[in-house]
C-alpha positions in Angstrom: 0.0 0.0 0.0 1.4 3.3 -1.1 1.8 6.4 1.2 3.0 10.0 0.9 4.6 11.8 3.8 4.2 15.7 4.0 6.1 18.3 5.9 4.3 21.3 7.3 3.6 24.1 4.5 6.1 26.6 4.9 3.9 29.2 4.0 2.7 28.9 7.7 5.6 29.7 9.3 7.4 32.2 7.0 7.0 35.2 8.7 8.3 34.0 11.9 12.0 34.2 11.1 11.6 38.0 10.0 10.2 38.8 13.8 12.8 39.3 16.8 13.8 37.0 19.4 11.4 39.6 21.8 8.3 39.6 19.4 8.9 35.3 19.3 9.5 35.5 23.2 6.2 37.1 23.6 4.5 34.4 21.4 5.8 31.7 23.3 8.4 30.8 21.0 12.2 30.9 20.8 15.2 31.1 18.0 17.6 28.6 18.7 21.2 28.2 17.0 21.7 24.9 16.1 24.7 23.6 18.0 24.9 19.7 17.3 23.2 17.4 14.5 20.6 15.5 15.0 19.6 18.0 17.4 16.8 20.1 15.4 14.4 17.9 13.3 12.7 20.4 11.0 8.9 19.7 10.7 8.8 21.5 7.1 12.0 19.8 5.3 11.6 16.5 7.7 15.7 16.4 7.7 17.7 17.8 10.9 19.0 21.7 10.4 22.6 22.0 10.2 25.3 22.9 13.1 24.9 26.9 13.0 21.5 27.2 11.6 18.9 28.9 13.0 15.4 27.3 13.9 12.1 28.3 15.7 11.4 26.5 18.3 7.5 26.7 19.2 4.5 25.0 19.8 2.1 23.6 17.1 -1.4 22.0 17.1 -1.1 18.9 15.0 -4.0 17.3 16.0 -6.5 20.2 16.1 -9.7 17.8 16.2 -12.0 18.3 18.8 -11.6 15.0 20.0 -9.6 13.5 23.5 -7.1 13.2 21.2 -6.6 16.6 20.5 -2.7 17.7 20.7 -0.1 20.3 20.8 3.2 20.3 21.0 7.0 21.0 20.8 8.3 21.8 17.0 11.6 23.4 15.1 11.3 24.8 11.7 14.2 26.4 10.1 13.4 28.9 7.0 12.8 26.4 4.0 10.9 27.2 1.2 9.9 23.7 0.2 8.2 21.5 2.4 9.2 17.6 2.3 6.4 15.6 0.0 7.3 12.2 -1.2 5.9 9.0 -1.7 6.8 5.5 -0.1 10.0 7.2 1.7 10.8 7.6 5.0 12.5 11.2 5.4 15.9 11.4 7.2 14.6 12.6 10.1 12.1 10.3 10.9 14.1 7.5 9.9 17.3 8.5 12.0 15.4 8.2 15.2 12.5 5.7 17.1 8.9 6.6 16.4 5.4 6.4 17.9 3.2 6.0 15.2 -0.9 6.7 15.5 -2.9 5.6 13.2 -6.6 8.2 12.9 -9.9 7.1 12.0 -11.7 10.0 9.9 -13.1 11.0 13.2 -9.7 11.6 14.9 -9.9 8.9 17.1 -6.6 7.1 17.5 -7.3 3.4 16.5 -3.7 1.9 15.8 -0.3 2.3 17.4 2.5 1.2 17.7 6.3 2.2 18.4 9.4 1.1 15.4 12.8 2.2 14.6 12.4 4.2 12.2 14.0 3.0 9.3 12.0 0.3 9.6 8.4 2.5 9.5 7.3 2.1 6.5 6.5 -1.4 7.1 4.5 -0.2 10.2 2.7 2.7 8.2 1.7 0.4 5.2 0.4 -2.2 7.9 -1.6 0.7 9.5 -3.1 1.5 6.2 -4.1 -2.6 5.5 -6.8 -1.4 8.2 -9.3 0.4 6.1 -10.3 2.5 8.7 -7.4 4.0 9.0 -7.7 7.5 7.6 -4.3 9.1 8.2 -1.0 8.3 10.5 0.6 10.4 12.6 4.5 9.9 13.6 6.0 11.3 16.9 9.4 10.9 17.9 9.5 8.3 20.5 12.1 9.5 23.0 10.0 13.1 23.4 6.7 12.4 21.9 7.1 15.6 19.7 5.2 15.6 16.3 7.2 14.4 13.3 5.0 14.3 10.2 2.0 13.1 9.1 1.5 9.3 6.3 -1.7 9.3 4.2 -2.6 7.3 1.8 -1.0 7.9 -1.7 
C-alpha cells in the first residue's frame, strides 16, 4: 500500500524568522542556533537543520480535532521554502530516530499504534493502512513524543 509523507507548509511559518527573538519571546516561542546534529528535526524539510542554523522553536497543534485526542506540542522549523512531499519514503529525520506511530480514524480517534525504529516505519505505516479505517498516520518521535510528520494514503 502506497503512502505519501508531508512536511508542514512553509507558508505557515514564514513570517516567523523576520520577527525578533522579543516579538517570538512574547509568542511563546524561541530562536535557537543549532549547535549539534541530529539536534533540530525540522517539521517542514523532515531532515535535521545543520550545526549553526537557526530554527524556531514553538509549539504547534497537529491534531486540532476536537476530539480526547486533541494535541499540541513542541516543534523546530528552520526557513525552508519547500516542504518535504514524497511517496513510499521515510525522510531522514524520521528515519534517523524511534517513532510512535498513531494511526486516525476520519473522526480523529486514534485506532492503531505502535512504536518502530524508524528505518524500519514504512513497514509499520503500510500495515496501518491494511486497516481500512485507517484514515491518516501520525508519527512522533518516540524519546519526546514531539510531532514528526503526518502518512496518508497515496
Amino acid at each position: 500500500m502506497s503512502f505519501r509523507t508531508t512536511g508542514l507548509d512553509p507558508n505557515l511559518f514564514v513570517d516567523l524568522h523576520a520577527l525578533s527573538d522579543g516579538e517570538l519571546a512574547a509568542r511563546g516561542m524561541q530562536r535557537m542556533r543549532v549547535e549539534r546534529k541530529p539536534d533540530a528535526p525540522c517539521r517542514i524539510s523532515l531532515d535535521d537543520a545543520e550545526i549553526g542554523e537557526t530554527v524556531v522553536l514553538l509549539s504547534y497543534d497537529h491534531q486540532p480535532a476536537d476530539t480526547p485526542y486533541r494535541q499540541q506540542g513542541p516543534i523546530f522549523v528552520r526557513h525552508a521554502e519547500t516542504r518535504f512531499d514524497a511517496v513510499n519514503v521515510i525522510p531522514p529525520a524520521l528515519a534517523r530516530r524511534p517513532l510512535s506511530l498513531r494511526g486516525f480514524d476520519a473522526d480523529h480517534m486514534m485506532i492503531e499504534a505502535d512504536i518502530v525504529d524508524g528505518a524500519e516505519a514504512a513497514a509499520l505505516v503500510e500495515r496501518f493502512f491494511s486497516n481500512a479505517r485507517v484514515a491518516y498516520i501520525h508519527a512522533h518521535y518516540a524519546k519526546r513524543g514531539c510531532y514528526a510528520a503526518r502518512f496518508d494514503r497515496a
